[in-house]
mmCIF entry with sequence, helices, sheets and N, C-alpha, C, O atoms, coordinates in Angstrom:
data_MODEL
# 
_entry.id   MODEL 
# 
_entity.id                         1 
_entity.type                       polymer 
_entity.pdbx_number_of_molecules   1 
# 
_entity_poly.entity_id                      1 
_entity_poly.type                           'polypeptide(L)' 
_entity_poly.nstd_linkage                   no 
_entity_poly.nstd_monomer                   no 
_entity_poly.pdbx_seq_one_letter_code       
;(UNK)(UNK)(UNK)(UNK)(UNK)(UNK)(UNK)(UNK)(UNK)(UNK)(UNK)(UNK)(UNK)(UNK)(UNK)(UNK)
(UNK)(UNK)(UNK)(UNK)(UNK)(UNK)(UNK)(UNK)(UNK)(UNK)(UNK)(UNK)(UNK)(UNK)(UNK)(UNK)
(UNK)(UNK)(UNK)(UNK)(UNK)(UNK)(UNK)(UNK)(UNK)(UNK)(UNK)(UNK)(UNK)
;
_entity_poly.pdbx_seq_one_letter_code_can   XXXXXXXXXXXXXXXXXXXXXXXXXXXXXXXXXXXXXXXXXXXXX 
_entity_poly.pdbx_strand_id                 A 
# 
loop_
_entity_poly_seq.entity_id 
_entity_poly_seq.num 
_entity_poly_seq.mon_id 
_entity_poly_seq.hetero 
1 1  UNK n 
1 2  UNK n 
1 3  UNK n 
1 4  UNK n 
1 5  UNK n 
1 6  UNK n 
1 7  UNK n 
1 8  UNK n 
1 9  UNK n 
1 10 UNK n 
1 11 UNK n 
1 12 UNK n 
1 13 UNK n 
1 14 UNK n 
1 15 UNK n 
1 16 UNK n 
1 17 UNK n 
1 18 UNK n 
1 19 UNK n 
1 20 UNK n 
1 21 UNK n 
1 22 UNK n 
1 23 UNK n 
1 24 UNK n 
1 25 UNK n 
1 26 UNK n 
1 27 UNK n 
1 28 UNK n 
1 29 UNK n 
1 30 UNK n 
1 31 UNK n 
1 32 UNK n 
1 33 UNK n 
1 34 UNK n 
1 35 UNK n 
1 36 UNK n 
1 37 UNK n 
1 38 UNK n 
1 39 UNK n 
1 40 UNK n 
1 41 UNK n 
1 42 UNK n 
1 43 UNK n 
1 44 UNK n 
1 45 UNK n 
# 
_struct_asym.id          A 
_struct_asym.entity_id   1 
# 
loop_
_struct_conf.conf_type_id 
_struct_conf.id 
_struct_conf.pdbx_PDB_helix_id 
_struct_conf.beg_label_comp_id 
_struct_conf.beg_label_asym_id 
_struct_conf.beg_label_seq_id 
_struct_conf.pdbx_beg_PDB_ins_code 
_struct_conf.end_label_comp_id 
_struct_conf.end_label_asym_id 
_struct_conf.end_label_seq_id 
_struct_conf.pdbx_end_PDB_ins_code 
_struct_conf.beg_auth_comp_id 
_struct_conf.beg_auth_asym_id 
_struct_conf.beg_auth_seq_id 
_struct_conf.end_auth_comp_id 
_struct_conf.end_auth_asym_id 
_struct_conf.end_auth_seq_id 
_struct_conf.pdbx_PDB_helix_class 
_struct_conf.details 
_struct_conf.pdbx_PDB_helix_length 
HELX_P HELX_P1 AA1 UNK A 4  ? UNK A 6  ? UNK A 4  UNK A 6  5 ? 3  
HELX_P HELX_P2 AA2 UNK A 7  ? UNK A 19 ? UNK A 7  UNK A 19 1 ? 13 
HELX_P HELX_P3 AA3 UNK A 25 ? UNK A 42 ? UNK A 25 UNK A 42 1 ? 18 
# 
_struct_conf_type.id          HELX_P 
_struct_conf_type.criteria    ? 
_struct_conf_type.reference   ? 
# 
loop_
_atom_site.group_PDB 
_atom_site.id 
_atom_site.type_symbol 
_atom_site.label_atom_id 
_atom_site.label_alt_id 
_atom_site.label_comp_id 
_atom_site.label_asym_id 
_atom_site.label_entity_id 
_atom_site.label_seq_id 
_atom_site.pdbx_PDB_ins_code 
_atom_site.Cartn_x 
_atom_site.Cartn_y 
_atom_site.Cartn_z 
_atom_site.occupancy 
_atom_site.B_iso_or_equiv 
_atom_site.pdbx_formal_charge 
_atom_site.auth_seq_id 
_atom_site.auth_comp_id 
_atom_site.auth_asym_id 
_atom_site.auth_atom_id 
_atom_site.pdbx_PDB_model_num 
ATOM 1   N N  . UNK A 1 1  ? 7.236   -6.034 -16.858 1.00 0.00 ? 1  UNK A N  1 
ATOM 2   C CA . UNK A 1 1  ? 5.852   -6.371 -16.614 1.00 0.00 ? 1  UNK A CA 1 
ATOM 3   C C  . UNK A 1 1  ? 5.016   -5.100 -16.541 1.00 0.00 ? 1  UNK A C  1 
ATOM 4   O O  . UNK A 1 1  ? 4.970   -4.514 -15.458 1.00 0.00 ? 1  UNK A O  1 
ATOM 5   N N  . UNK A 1 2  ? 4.318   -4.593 -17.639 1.00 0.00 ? 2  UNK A N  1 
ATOM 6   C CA . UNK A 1 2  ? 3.838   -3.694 -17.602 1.00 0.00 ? 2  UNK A CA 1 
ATOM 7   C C  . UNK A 1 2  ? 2.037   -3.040 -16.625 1.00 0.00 ? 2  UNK A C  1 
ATOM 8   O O  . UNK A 1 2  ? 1.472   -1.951 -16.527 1.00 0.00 ? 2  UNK A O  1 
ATOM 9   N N  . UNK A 1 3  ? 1.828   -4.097 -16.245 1.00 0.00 ? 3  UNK A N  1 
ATOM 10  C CA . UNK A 1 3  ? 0.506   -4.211 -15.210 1.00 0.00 ? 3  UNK A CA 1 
ATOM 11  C C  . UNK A 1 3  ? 1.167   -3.637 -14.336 1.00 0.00 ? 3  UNK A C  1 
ATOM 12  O O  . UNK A 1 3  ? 0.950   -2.427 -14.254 1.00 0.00 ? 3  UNK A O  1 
ATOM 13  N N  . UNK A 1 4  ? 2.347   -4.317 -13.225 1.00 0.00 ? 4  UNK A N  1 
ATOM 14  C CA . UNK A 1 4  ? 2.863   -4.032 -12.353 1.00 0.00 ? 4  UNK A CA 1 
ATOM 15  C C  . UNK A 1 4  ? 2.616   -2.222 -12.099 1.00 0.00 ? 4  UNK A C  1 
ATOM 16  O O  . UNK A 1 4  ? 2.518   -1.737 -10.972 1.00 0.00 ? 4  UNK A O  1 
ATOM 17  N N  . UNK A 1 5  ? 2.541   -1.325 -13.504 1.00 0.00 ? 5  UNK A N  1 
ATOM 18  C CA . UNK A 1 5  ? 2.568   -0.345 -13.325 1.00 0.00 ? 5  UNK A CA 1 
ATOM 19  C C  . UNK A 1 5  ? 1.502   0.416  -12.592 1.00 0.00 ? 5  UNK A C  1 
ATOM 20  O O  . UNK A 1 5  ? 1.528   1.470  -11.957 1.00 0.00 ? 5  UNK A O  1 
ATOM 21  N N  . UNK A 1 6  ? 0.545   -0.457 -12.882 1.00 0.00 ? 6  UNK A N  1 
ATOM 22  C CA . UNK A 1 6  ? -0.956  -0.153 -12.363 1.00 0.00 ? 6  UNK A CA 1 
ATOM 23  C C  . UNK A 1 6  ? -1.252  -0.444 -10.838 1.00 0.00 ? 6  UNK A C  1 
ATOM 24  O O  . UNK A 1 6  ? -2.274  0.054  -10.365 1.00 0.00 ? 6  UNK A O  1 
ATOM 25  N N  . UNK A 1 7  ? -0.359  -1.284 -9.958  1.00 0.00 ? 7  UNK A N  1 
ATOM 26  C CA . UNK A 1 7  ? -0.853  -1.891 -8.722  1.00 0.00 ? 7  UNK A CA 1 
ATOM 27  C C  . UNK A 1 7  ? -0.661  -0.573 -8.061  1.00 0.00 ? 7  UNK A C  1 
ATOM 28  O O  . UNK A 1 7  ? -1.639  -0.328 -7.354  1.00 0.00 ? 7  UNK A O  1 
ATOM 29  N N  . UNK A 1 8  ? 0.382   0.520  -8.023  1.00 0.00 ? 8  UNK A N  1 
ATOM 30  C CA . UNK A 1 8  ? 0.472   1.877  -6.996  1.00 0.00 ? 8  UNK A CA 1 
ATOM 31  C C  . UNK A 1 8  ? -0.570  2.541  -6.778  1.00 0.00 ? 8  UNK A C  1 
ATOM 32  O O  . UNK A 1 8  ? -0.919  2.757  -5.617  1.00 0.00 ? 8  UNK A O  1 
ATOM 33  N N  . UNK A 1 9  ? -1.378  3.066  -7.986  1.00 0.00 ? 9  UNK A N  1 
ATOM 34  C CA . UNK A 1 9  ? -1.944  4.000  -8.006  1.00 0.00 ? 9  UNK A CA 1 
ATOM 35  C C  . UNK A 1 9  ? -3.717  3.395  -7.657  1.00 0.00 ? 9  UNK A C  1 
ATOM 36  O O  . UNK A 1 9  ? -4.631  4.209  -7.522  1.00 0.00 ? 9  UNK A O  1 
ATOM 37  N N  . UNK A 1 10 ? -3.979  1.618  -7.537  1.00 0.00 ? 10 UNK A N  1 
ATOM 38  C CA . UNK A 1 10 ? -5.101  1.180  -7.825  1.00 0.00 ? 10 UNK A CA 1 
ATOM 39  C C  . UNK A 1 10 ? -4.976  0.898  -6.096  1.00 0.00 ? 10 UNK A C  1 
ATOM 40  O O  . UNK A 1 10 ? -6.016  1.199  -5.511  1.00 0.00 ? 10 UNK A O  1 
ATOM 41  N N  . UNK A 1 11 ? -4.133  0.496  -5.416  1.00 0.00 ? 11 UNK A N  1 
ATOM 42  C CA . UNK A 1 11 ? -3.384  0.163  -4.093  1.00 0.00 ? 11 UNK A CA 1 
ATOM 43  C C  . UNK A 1 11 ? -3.868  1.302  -3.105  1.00 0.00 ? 11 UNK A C  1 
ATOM 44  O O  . UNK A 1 11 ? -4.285  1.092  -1.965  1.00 0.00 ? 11 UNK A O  1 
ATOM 45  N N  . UNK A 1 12 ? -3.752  2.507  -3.698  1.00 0.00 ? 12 UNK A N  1 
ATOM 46  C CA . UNK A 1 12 ? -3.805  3.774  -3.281  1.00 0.00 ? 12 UNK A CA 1 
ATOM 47  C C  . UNK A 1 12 ? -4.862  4.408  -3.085  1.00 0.00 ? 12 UNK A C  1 
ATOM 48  O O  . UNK A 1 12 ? -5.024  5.067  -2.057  1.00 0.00 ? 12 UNK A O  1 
ATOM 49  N N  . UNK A 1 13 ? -5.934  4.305  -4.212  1.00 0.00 ? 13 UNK A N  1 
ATOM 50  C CA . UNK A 1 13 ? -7.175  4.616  -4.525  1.00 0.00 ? 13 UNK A CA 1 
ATOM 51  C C  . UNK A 1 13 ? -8.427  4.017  -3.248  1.00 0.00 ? 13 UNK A C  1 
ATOM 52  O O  . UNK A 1 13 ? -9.264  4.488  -2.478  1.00 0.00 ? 13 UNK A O  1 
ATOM 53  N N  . UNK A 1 14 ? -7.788  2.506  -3.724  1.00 0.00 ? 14 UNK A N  1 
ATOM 54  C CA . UNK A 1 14 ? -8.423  1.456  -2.721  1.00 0.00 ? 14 UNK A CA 1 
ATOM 55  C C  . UNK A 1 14 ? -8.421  1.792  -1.084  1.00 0.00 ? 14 UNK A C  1 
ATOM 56  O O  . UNK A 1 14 ? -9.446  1.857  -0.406  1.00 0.00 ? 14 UNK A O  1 
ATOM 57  N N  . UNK A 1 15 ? -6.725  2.040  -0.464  1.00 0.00 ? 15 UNK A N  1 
ATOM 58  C CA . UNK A 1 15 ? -6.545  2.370  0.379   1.00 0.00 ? 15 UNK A CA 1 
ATOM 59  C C  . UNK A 1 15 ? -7.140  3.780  0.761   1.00 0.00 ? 15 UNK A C  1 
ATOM 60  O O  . UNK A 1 15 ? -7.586  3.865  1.905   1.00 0.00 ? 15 UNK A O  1 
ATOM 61  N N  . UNK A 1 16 ? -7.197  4.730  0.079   1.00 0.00 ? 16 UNK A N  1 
ATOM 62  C CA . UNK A 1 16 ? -7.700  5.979  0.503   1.00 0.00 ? 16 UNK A CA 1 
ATOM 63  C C  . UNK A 1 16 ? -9.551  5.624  0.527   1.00 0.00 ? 16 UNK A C  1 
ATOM 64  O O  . UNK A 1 16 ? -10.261 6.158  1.378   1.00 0.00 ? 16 UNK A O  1 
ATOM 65  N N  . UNK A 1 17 ? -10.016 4.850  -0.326  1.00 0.00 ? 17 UNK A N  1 
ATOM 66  C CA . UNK A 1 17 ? -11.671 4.526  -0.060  1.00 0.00 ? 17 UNK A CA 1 
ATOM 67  C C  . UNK A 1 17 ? -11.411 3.690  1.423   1.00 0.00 ? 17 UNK A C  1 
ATOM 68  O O  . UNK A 1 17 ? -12.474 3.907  2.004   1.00 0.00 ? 17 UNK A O  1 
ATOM 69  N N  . UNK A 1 18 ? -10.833 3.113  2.062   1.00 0.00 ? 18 UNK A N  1 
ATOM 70  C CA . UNK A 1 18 ? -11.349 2.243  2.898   1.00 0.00 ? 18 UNK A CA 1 
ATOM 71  C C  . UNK A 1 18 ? -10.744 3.415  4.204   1.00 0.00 ? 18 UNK A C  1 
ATOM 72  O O  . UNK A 1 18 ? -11.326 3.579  5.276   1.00 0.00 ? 18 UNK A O  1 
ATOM 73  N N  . UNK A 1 19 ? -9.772  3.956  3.886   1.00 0.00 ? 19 UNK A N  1 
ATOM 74  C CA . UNK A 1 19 ? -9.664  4.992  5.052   1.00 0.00 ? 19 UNK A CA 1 
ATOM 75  C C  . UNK A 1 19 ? -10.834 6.093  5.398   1.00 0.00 ? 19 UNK A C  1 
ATOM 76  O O  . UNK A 1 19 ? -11.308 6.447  6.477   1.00 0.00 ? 19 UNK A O  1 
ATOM 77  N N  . UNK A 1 20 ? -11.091 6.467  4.126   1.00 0.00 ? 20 UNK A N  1 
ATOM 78  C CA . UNK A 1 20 ? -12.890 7.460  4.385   1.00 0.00 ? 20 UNK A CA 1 
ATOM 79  C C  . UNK A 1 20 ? -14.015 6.237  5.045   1.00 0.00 ? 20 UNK A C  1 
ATOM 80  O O  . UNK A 1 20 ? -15.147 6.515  5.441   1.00 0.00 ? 20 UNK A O  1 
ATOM 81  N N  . UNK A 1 21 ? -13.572 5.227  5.051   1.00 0.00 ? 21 UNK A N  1 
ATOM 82  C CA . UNK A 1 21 ? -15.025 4.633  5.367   1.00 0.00 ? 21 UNK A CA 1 
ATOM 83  C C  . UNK A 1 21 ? -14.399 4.317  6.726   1.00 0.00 ? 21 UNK A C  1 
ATOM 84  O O  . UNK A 1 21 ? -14.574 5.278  7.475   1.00 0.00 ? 21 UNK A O  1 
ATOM 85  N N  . UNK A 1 22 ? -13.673 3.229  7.369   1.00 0.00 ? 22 UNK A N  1 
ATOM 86  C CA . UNK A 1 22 ? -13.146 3.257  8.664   1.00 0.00 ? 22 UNK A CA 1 
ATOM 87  C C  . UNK A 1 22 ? -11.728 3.912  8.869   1.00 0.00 ? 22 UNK A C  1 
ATOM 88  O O  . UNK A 1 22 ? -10.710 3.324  8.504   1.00 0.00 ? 22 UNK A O  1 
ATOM 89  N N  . UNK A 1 23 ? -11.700 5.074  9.430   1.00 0.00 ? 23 UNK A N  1 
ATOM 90  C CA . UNK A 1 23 ? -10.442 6.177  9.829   1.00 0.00 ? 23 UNK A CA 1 
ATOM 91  C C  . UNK A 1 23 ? -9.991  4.799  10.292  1.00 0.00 ? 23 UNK A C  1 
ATOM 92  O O  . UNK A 1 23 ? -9.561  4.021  9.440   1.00 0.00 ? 23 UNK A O  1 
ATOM 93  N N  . UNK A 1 24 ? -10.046 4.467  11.442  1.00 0.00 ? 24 UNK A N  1 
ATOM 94  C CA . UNK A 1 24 ? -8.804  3.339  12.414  1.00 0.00 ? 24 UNK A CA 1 
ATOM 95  C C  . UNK A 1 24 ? -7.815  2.375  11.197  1.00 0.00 ? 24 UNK A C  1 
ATOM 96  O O  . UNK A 1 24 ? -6.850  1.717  11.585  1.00 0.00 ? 24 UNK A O  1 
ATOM 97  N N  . UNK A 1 25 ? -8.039  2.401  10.390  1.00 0.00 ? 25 UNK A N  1 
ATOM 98  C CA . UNK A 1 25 ? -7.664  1.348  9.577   1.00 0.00 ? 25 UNK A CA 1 
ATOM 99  C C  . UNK A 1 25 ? -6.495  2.014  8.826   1.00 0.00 ? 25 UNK A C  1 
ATOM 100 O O  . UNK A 1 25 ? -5.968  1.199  8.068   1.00 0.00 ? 25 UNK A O  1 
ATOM 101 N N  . UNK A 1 26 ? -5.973  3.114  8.794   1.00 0.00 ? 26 UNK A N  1 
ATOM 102 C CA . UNK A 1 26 ? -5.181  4.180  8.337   1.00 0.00 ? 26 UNK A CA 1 
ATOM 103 C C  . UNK A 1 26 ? -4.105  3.325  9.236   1.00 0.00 ? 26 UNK A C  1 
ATOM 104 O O  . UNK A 1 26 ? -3.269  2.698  8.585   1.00 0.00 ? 26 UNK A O  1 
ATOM 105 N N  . UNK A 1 27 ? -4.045  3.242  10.602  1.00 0.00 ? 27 UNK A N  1 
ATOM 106 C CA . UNK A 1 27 ? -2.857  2.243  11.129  1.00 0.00 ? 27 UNK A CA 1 
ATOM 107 C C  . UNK A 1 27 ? -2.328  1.412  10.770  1.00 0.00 ? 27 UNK A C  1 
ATOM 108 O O  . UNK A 1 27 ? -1.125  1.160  10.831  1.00 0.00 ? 27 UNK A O  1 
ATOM 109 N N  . UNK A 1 28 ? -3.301  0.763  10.263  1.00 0.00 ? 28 UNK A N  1 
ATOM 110 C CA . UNK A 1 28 ? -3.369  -0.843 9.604   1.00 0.00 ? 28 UNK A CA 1 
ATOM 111 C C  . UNK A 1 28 ? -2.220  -0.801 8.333   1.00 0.00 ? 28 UNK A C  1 
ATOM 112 O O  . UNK A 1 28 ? -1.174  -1.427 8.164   1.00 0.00 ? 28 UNK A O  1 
ATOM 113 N N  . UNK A 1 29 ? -2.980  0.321  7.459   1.00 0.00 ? 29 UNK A N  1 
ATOM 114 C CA . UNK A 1 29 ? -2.295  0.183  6.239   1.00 0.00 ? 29 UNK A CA 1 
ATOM 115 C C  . UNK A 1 29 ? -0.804  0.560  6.432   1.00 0.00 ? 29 UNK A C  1 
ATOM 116 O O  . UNK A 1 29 ? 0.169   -0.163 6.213   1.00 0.00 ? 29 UNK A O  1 
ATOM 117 N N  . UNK A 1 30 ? -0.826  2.343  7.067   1.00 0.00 ? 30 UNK A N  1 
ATOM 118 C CA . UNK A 1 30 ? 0.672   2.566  7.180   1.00 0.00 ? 30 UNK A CA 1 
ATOM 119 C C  . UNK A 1 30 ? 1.621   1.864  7.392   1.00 0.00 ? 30 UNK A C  1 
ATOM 120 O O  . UNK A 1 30 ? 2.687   1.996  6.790   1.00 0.00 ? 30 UNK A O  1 
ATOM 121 N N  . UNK A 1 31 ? 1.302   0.606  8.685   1.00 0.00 ? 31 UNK A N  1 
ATOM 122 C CA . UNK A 1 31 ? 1.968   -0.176 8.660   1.00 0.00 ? 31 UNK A CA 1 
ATOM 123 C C  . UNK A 1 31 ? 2.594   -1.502 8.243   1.00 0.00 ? 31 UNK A C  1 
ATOM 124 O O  . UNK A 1 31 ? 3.640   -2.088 8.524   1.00 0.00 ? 31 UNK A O  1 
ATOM 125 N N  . UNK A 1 32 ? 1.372   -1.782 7.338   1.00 0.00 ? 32 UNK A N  1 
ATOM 126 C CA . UNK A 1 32 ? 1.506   -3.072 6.058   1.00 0.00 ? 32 UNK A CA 1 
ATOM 127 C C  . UNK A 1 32 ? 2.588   -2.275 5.164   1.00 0.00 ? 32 UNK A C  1 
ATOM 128 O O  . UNK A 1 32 ? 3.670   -2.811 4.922   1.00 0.00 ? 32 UNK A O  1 
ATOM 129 N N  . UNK A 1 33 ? 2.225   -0.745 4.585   1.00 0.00 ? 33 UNK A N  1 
ATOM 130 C CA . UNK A 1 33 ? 3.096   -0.231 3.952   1.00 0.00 ? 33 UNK A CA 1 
ATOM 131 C C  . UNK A 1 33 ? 4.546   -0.109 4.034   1.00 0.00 ? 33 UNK A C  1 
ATOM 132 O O  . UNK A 1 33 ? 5.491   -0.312 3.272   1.00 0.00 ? 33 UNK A O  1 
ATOM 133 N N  . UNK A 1 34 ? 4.365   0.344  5.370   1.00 0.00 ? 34 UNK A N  1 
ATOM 134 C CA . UNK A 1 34 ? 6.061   0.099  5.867   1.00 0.00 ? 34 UNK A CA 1 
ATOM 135 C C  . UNK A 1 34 ? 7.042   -1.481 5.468   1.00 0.00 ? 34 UNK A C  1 
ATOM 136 O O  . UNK A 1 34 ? 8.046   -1.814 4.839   1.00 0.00 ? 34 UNK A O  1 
ATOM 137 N N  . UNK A 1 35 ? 6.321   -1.883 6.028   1.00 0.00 ? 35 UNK A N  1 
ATOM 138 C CA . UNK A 1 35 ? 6.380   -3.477 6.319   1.00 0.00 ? 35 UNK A CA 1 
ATOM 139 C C  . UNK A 1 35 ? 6.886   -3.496 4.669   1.00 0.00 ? 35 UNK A C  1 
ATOM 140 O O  . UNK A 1 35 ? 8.081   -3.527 4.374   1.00 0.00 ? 35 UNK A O  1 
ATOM 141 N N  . UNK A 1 36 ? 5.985   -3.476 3.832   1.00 0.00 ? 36 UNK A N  1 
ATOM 142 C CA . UNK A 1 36 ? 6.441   -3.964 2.432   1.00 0.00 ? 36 UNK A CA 1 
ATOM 143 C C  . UNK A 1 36 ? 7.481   -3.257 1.834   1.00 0.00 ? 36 UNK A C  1 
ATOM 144 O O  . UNK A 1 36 ? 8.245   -3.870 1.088   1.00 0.00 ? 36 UNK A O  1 
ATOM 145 N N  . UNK A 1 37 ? 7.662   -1.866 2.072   1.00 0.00 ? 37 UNK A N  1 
ATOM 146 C CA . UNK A 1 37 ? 8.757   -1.216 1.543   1.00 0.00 ? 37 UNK A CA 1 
ATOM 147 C C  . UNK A 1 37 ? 10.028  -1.544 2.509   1.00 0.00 ? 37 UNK A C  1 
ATOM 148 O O  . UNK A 1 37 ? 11.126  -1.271 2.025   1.00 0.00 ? 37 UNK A O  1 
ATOM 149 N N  . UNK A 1 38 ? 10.007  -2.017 3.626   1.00 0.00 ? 38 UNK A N  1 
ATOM 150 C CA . UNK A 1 38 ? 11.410  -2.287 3.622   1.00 0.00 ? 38 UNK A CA 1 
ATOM 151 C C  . UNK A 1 38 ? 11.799  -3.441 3.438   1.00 0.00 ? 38 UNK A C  1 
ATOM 152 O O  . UNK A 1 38 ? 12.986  -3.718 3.267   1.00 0.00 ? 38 UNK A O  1 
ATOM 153 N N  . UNK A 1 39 ? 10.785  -4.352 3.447   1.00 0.00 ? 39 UNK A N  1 
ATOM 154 C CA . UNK A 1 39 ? 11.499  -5.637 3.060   1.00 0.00 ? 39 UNK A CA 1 
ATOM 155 C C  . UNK A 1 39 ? 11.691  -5.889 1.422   1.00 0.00 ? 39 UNK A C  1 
ATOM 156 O O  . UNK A 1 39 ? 12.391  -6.748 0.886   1.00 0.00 ? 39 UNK A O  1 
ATOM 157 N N  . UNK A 1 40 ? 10.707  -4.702 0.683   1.00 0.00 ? 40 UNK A N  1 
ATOM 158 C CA . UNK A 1 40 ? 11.318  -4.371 -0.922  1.00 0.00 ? 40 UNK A CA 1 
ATOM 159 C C  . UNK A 1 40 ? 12.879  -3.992 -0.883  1.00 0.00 ? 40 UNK A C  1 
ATOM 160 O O  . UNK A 1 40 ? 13.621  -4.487 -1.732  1.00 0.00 ? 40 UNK A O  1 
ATOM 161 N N  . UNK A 1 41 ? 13.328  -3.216 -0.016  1.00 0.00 ? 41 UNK A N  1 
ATOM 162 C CA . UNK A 1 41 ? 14.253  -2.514 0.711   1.00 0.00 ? 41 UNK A CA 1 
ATOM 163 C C  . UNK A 1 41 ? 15.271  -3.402 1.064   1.00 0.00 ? 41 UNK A C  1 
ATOM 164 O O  . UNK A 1 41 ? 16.491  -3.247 1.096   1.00 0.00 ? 41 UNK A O  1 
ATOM 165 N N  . UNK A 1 42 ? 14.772  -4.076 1.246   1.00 0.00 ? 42 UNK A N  1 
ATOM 166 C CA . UNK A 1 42 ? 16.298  -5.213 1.739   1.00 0.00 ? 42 UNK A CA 1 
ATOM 167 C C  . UNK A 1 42 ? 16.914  -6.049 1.034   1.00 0.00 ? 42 UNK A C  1 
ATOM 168 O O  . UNK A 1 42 ? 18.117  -6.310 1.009   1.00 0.00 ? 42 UNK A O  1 
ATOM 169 N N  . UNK A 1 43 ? 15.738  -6.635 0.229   1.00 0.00 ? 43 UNK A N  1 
ATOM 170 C CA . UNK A 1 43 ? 15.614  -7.820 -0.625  1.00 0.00 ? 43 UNK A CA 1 
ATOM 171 C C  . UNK A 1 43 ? 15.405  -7.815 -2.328  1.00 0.00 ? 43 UNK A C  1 
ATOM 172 O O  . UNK A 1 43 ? 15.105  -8.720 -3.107  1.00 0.00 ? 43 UNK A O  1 
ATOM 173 N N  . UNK A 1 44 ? 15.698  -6.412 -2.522  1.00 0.00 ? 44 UNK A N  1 
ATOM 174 C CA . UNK A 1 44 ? 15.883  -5.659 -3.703  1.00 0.00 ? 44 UNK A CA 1 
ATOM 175 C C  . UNK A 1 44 ? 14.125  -5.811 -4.260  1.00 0.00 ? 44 UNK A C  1 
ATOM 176 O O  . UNK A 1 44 ? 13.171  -6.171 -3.569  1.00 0.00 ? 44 UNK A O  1 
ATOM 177 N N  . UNK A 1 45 ? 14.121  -5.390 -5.763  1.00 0.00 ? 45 UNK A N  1 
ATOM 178 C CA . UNK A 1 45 ? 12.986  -5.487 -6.572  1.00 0.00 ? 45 UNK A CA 1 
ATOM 179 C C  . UNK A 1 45 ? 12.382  -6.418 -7.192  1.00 0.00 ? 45 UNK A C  1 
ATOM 180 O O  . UNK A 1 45 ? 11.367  -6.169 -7.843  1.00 0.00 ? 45 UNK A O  1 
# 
């Protein structure tokens, strides 16, 4: 699935605009992030 390639870097972009606009929300994400990579992590790809 070649889109798929695009969600990191658009994910990222997004996330770094909403962190310049509310800092507190940097919590938020790190930890959605976590959250998704280990259960990518567990439950394979």
């Amino acid at each position: 699935m070649p889109y798929l390639q695009h969600i990191g870097p658009i994910t990222a972009l997004i996330a770094g605009i909403l962190i310049l606009i509310m800092p507190r929300l940097l919590n938020y994400i790190i930890a959605l992030y976590l959250i998704v990579t280990g259960l990518i992590g567990l439950f394979g790809r």
